[in-house]
DOMAR-778688 format. One line per field, with one value per residue: x, y, z of N, C-alpha, C in turn; residue in three letters; residue number from 1. Coordinates in steps of 0.1 Angstrom, whole numbers, plus 5000, padded with zeros to 4 digits. Layout:
REM residues N
n_c1 [X|...] .
n_c2 [Y|...] .
n_c3 [Z|...] .
ca_c1 [X|...] .
ca_c2 [Y|...] .
ca_c3 [Z|...] .
c_c1 [X|...] .
c_c2 [Y|...] .
c_c3 [Z|...] .
res [Ala|...] .
n [NUM|...] .
This chain:
REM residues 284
n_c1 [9524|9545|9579|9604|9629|9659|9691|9727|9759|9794|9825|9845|9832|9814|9782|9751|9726|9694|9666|9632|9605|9569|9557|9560|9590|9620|9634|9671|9682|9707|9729|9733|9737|9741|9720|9687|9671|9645|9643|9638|9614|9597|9609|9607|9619|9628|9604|9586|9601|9607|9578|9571|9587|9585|9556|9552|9571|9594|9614|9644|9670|9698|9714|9745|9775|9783|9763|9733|9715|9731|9762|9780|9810|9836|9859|9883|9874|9865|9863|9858|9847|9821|9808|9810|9794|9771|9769|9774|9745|9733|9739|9728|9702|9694|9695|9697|9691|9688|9672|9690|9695|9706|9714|9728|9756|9751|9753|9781|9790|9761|9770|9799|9795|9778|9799|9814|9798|9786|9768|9742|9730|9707|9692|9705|9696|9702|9705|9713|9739|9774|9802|9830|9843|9845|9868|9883|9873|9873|9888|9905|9915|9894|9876|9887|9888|9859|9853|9872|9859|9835|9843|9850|9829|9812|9823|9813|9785|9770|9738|9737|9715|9717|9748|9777|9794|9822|9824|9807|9831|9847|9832|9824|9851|9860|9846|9847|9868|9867|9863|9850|9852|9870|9863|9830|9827|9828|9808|9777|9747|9719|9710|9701|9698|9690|9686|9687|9685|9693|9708|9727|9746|9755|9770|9755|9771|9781|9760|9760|9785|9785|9770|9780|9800|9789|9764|9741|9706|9688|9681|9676|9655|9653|9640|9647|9661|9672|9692|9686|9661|9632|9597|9584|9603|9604|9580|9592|9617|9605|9590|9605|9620|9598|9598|9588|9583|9600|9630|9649|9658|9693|9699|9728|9732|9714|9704|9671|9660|9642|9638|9643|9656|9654|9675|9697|9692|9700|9677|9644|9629|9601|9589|9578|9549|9541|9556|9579|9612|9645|9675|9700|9721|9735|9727|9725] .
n_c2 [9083|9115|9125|9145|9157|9167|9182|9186|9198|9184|9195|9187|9197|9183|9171|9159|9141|9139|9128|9129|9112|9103|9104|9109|9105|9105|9078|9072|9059|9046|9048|9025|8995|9010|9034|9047|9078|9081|9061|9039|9044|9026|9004|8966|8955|8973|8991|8981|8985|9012|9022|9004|9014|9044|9047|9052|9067|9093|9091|9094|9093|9087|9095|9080|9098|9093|9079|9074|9103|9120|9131|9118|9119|9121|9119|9101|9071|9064|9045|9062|9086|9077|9076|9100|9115|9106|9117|9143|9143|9141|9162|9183|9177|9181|9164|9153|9131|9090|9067|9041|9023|9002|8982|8952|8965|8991|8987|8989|9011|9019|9009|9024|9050|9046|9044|9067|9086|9077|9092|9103|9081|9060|9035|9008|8990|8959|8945|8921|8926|8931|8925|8924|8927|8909|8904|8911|8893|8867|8836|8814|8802|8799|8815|8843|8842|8843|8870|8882|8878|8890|8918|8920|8914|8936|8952|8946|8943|8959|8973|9014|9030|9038|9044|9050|9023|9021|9033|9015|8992|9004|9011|8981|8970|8990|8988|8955|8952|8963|8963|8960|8950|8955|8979|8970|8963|8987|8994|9010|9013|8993|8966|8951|8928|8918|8886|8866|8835|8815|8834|8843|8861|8871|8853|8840|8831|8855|8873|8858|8865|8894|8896|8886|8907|8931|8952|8933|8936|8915|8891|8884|8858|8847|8824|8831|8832|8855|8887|8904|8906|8893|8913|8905|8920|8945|8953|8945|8961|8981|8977|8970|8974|8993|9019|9048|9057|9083|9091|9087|9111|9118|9094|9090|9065|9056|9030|9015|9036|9052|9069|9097|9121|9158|9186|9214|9238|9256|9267|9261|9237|9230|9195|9174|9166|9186|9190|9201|9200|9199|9221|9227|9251|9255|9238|9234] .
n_c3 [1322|1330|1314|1331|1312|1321|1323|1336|1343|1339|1357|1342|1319|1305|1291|1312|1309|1327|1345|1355|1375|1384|1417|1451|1479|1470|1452|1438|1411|1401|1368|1346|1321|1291|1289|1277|1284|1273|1248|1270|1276|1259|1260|1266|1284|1305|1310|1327|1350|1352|1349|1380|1398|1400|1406|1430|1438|1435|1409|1401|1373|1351|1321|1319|1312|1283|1267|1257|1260|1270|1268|1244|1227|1246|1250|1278|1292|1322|1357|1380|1368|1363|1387|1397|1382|1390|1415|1407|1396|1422|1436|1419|1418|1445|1467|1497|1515|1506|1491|1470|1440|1425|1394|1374|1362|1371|1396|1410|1406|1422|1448|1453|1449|1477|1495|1490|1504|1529|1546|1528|1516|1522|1520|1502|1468|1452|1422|1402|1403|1406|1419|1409|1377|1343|1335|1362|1380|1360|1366|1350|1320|1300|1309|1309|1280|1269|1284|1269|1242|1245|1243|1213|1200|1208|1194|1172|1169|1178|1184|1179|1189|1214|1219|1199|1186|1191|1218|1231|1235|1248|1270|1282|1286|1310|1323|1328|1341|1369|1401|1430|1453|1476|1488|1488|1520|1535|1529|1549|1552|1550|1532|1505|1482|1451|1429|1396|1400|1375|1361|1330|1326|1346|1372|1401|1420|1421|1435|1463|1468|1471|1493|1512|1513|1524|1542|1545|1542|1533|1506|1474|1454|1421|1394|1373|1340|1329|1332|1344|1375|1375|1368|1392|1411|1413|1434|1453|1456|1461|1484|1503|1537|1539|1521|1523|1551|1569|1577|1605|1626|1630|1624|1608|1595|1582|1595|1597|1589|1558|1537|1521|1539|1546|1543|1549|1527|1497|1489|1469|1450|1431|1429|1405|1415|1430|1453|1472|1470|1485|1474|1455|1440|1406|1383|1348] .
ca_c1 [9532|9558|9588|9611|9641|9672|9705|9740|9776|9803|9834|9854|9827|9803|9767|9746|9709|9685|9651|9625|9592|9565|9554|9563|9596|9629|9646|9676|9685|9724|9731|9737|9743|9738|9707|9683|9661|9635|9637|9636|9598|9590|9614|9604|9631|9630|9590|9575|9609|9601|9563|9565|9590|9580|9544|9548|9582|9599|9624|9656|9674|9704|9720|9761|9785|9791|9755|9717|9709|9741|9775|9783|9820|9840|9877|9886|9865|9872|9852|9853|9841|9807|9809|9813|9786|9757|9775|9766|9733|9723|9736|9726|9689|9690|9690|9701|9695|9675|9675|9698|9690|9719|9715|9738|9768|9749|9756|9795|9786|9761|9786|9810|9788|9776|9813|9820|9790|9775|9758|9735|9724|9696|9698|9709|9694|9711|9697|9716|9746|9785|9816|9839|9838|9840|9881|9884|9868|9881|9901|9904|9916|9881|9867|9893|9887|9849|9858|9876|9850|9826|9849|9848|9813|9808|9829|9809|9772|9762|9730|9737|9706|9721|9756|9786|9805|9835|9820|9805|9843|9849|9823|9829|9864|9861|9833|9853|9879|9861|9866|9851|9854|9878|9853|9824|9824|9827|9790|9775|9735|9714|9714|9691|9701|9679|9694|9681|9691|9699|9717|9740|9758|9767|9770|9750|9781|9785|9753|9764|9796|9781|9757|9790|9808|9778|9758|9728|9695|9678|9688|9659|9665|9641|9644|9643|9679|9672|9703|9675|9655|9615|9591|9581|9611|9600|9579|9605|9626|9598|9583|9615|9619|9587|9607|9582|9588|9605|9642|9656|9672|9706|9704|9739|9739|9707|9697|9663|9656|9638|9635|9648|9659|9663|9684|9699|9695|9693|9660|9639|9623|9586|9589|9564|9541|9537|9558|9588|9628|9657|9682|9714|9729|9748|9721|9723] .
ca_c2 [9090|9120|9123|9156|9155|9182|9183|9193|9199|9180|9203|9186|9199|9166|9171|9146|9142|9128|9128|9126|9110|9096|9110|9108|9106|9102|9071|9073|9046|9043|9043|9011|8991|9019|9035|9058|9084|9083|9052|9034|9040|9016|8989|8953|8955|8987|8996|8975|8988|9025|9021|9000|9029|9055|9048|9058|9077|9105|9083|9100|9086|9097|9086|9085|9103|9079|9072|9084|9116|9126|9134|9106|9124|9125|9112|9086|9063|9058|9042|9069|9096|9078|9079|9117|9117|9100|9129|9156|9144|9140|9176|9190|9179|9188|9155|9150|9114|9089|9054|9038|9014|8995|8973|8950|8975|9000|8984|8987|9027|9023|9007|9033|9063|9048|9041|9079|9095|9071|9101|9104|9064|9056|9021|9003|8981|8956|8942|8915|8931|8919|8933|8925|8928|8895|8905|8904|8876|8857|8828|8804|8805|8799|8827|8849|8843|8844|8880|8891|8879|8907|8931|8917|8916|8950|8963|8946|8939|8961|8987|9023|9043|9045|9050|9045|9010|9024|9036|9001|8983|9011|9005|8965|8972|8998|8974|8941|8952|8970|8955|8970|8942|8958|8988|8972|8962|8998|9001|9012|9014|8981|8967|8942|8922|8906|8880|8855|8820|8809|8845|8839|8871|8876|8839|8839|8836|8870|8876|8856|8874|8907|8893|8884|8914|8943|8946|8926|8933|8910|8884|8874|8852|8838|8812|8834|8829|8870|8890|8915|8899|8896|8925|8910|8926|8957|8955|8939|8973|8997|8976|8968|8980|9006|9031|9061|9056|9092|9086|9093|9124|9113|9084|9090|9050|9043|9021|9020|9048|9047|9078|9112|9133|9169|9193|9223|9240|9275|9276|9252|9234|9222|9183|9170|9163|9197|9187|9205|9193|9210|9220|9235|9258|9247|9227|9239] .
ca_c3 [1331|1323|1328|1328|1309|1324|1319|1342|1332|1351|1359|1330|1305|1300|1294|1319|1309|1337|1341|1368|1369|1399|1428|1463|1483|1459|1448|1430|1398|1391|1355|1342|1310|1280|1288|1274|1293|1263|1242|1280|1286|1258|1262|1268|1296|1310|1303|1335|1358|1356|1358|1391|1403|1398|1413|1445|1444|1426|1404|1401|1370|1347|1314|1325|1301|1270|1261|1259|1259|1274|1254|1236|1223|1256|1256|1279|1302|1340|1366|1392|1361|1365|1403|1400|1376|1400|1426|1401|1397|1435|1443|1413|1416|1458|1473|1511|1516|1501|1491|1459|1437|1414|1386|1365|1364|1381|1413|1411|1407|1437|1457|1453|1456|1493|1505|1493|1505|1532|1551|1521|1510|1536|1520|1488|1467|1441|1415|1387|1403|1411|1429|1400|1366|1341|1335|1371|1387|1355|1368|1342|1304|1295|1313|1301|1264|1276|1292|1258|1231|1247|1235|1199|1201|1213|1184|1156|1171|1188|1178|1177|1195|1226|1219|1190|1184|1198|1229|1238|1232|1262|1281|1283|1287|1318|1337|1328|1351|1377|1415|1443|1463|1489|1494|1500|1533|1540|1527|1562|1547|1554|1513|1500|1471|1441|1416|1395|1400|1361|1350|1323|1328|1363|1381|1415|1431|1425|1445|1476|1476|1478|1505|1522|1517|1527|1554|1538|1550|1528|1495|1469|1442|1416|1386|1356|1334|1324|1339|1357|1382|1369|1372|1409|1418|1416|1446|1470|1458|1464|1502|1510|1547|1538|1514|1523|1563|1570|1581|1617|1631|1638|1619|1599|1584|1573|1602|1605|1577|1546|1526|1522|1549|1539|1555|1547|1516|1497|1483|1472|1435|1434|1420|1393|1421|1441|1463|1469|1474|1485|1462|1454|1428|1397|1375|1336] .
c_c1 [9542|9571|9595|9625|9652|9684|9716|9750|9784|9815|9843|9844|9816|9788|9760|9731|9704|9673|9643|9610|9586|9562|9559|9575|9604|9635|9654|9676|9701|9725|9738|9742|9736|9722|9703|9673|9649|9635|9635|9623|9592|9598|9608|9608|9630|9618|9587|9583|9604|9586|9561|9573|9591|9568|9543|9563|9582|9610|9631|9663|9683|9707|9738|9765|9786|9776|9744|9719|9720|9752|9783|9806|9827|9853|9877|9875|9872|9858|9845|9845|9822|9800|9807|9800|9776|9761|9769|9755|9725|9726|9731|9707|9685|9688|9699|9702|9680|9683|9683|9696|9700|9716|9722|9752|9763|9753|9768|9796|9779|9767|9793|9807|9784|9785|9811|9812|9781|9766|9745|9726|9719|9693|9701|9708|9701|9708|9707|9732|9762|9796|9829|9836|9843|9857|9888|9883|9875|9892|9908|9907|9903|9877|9874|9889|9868|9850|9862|9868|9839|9828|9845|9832|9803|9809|9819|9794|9762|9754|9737|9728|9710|9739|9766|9793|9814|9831|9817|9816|9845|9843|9826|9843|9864|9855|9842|9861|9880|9859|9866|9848|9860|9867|9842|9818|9825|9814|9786|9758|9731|9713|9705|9698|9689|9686|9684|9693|9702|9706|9730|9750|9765|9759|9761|9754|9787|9775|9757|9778|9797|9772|9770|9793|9801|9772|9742|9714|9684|9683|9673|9663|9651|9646|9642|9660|9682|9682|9697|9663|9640|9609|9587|9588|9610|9591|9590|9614|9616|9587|9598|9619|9613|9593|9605|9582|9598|9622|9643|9659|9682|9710|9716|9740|9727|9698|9683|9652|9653|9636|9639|9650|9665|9668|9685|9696|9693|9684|9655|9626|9607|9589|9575|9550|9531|9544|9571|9605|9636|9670|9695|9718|9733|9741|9723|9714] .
c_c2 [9098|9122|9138|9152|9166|9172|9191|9187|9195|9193|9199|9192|9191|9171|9160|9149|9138|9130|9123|9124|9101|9109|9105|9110|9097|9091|9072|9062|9049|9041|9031|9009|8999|9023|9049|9063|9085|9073|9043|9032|9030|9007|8982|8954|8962|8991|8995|8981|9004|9029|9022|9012|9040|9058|9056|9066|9085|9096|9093|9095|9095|9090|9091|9087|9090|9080|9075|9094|9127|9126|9126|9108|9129|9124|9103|9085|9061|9055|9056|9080|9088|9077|9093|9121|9115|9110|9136|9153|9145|9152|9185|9187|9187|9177|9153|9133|9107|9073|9051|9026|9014|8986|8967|8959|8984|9000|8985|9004|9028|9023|9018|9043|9059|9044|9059|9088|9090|9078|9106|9088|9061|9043|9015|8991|8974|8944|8931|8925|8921|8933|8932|8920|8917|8895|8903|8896|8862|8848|8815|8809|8806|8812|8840|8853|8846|8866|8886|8891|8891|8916|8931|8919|8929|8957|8963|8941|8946|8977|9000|9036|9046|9051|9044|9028|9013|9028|9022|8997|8995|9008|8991|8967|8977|8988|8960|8939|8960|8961|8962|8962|8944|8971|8983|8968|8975|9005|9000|9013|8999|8981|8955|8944|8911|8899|8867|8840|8816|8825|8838|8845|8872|8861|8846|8834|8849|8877|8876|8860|8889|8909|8895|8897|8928|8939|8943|8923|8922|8902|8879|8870|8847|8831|8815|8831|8843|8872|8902|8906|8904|8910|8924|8914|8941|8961|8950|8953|8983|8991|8970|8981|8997|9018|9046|9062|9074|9088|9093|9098|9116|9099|9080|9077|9045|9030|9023|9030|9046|9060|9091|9122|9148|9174|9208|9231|9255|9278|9264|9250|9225|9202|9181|9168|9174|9200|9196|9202|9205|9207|9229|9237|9251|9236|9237|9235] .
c_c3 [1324|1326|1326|1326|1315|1322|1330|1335|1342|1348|1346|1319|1297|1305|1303|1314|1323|1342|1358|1368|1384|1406|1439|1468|1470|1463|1435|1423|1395|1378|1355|1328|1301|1280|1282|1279|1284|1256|1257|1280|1276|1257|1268|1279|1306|1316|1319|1351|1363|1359|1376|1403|1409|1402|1423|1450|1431|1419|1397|1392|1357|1335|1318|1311|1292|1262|1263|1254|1264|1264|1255|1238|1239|1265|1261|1290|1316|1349|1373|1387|1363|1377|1398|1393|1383|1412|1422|1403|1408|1439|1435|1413|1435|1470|1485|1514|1508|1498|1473|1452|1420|1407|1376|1371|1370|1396|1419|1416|1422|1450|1459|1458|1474|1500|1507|1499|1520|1542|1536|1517|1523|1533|1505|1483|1453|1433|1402|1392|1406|1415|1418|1388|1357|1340|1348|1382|1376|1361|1361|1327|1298|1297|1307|1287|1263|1275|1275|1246|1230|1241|1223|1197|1202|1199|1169|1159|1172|1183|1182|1179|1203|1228|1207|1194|1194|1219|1236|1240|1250|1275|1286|1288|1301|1327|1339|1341|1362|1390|1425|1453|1478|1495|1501|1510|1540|1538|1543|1562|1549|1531|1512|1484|1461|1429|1411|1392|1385|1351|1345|1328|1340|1372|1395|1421|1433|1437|1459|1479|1479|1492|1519|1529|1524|1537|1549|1553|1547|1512|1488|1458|1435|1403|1376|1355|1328|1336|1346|1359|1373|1377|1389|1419|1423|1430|1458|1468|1462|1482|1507|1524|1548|1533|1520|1535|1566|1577|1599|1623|1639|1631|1605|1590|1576|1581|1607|1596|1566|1538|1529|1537|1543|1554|1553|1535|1514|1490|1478|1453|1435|1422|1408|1399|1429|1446|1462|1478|1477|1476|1461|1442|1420|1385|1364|1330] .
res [Unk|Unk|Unk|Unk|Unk|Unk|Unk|Unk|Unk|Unk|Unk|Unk|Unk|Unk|Unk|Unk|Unk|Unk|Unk|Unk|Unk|Unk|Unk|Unk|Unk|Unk|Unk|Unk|Unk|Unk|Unk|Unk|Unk|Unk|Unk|Unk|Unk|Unk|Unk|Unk|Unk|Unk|Unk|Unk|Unk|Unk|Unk|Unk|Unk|Unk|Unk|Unk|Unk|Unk|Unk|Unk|Unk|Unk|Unk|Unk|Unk|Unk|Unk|Unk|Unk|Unk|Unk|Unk|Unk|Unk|Unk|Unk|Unk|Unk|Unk|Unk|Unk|Unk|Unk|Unk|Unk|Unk|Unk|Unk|Unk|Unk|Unk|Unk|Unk|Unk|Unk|Unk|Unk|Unk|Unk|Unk|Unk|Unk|Unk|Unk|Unk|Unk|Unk|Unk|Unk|Unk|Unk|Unk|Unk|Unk|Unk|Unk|Unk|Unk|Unk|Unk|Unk|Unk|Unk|Unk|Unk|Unk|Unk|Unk|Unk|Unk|Unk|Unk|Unk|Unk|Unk|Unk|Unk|Unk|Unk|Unk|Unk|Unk|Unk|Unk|Unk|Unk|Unk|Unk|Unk|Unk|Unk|Unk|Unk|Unk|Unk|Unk|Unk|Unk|Unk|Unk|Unk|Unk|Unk|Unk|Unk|Unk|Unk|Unk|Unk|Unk|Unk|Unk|Unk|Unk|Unk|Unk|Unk|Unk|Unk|Unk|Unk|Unk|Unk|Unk|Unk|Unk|Unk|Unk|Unk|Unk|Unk|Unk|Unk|Unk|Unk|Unk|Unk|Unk|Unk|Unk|Unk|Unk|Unk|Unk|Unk|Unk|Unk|Unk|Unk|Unk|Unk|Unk|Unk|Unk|Unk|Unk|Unk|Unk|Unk|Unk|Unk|Unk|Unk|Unk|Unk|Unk|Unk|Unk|Unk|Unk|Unk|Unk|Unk|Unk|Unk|Unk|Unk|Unk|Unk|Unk|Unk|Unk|Unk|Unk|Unk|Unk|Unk|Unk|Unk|Unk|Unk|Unk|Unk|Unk|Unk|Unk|Unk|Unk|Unk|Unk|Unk|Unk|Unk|Unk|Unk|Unk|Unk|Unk|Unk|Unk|Unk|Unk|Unk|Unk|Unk|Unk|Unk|Unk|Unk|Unk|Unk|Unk|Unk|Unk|Unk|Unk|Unk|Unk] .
n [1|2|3|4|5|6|7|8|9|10|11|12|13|14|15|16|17|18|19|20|21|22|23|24|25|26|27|28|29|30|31|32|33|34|35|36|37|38|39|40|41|42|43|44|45|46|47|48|49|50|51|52|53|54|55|56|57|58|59|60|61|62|63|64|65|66|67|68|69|70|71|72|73|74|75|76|77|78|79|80|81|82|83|84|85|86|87|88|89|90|91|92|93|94|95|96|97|98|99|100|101|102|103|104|105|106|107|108|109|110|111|112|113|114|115|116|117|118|119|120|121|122|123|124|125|126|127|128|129|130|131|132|133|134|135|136|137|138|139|140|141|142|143|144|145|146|147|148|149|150|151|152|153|154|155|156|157|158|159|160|161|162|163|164|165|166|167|168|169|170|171|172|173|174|175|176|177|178|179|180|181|182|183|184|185|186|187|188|189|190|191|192|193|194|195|196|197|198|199|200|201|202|203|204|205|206|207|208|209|210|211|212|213|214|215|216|217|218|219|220|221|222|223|224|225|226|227|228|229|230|231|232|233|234|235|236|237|238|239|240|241|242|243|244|245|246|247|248|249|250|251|252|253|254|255|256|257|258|259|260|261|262|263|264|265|266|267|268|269|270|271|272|273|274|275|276|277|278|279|280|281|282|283|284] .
């Protein structure tokens, strides 16, 4: 399978890589924990994720400012800069609505993106994800000191393909204390959640408090101790309420809707498949 690499420029000046690969109607991928659009297709991790994906859709997927293929060298870190970043990339490729799919830390991003946007997320899925990050859920000295070792760890561990030392200590740092707990119950998109039972990283009380807090169409759990659910997840994200199903006219939330709705647009890009998306000005 190939994939196409592009590139857009956020308004502050930040290169974004992101890449597109598959056939059929588009799902997006939230950037997550340090990824890369090109060493990705052979990871152990990663390898079996974009395969099962990408089969039968157009997979939509970015590296966020800091790391990959994107510009590394970029001052300071803020949540909402990679909110705005998963923005750029959905109007910069042409996308109207379509379904979202969060993993790990990506899910705090998809969150965010379908409070700010929720006429676009037709539904969202969440994958090894949590509502607050390990600094703010910490309630306990332990977890705390737990919560701050990361950091140390980051600074003196951690490989170097996907982004500098210093960058990681940021990254950890930004996510730790990331809480979108109050938002989202304002997710308005039906959401399906997958966790595994024995994750080290994100307890599976984080799961059942995102189940709480969203309007949960669906919770799947299985008995690996890996902090991304097994590869048979990938089908429950791609038949989950029939992805390729055409969406609604009128259906603004998502109820009911499975896959892209276009709309308006001013001209129009053929995808990898033939097929062709609508699209809007402004990609570099």
């Amino acid at each position: 399978m190939q994939q196409q690499i592009r590139y857009c420029r956020s308004p502050d000046g930040v290169r974004v890589a992101y890449g597109l690969s598959g056939c059929g109607p588009p799902l997006v991928k939230a950037a997550n924990w340090l990824t890369h659009l090109d060493l990705e297709w052979t990871s152990p991790i990663w390898a079996h994720w974009l395969d099962g994906l990408a089969r039968r859709h157009t997979l939509v997927r970015y590296d966020e400012r800091g790391c990959g293929l994107s510009d590394w060298d970029i001052g300071g870190f803020r949540f909402d800069d990679w909110v705005d970043d998963l923005e750029l990339l959905v109007d910069g490729v042409g996308l109207d609505r379509f379904p979202l799919l969060g993993i790990s830390q990506g899910g705090v991003v998809a969150i965010a993106y379908a409070v700010r946007h929720p006429e676009r997320v037709s539904r969202l899925v969440l994958a090894g994800a949590c509502s607050r990050g390990r600094f703010a859920r910490a309630a306990t000295p332990e977890e705390k000191e737990e919560a701050q070792l990361d950091l140390v760890l980051g600074r003196i561990g951690w490989q170097r393909a996907t982004t500098s030392n210093d960058n990681v200590v940021r990254f950890l740092d930004v996510f730790a204390h990331i809480d979108v707990s109050a938002i989202a119950p304002s997710v308005h998109c039906p959401t399906l959640i997958l966790h595994s039972r024995g994750d080290l990283r994100v307890p599976k009380a984080q799961a059942q408090e995102l189940a709480a807090l969203t309007r949960t169409a669906g919770c799947g759990r299985n008995s690996s101790t890996n902090w991304t659910p097994s590869p048979a997840a990938d089908n429950a994200v791609c038949n989950s309420g029939d992805w390729g199903r055409a969406a609604q006219p009128g259906d603004h939330h998502g109820r009911g809707a499975t896959s892209v709705q276009t709309g308006r647009s001013q001209g129009a890009r053929a995808d990898p498949c033939g097929k062709r998306f609508p699209y809007r000005s402004g990609v570099r």
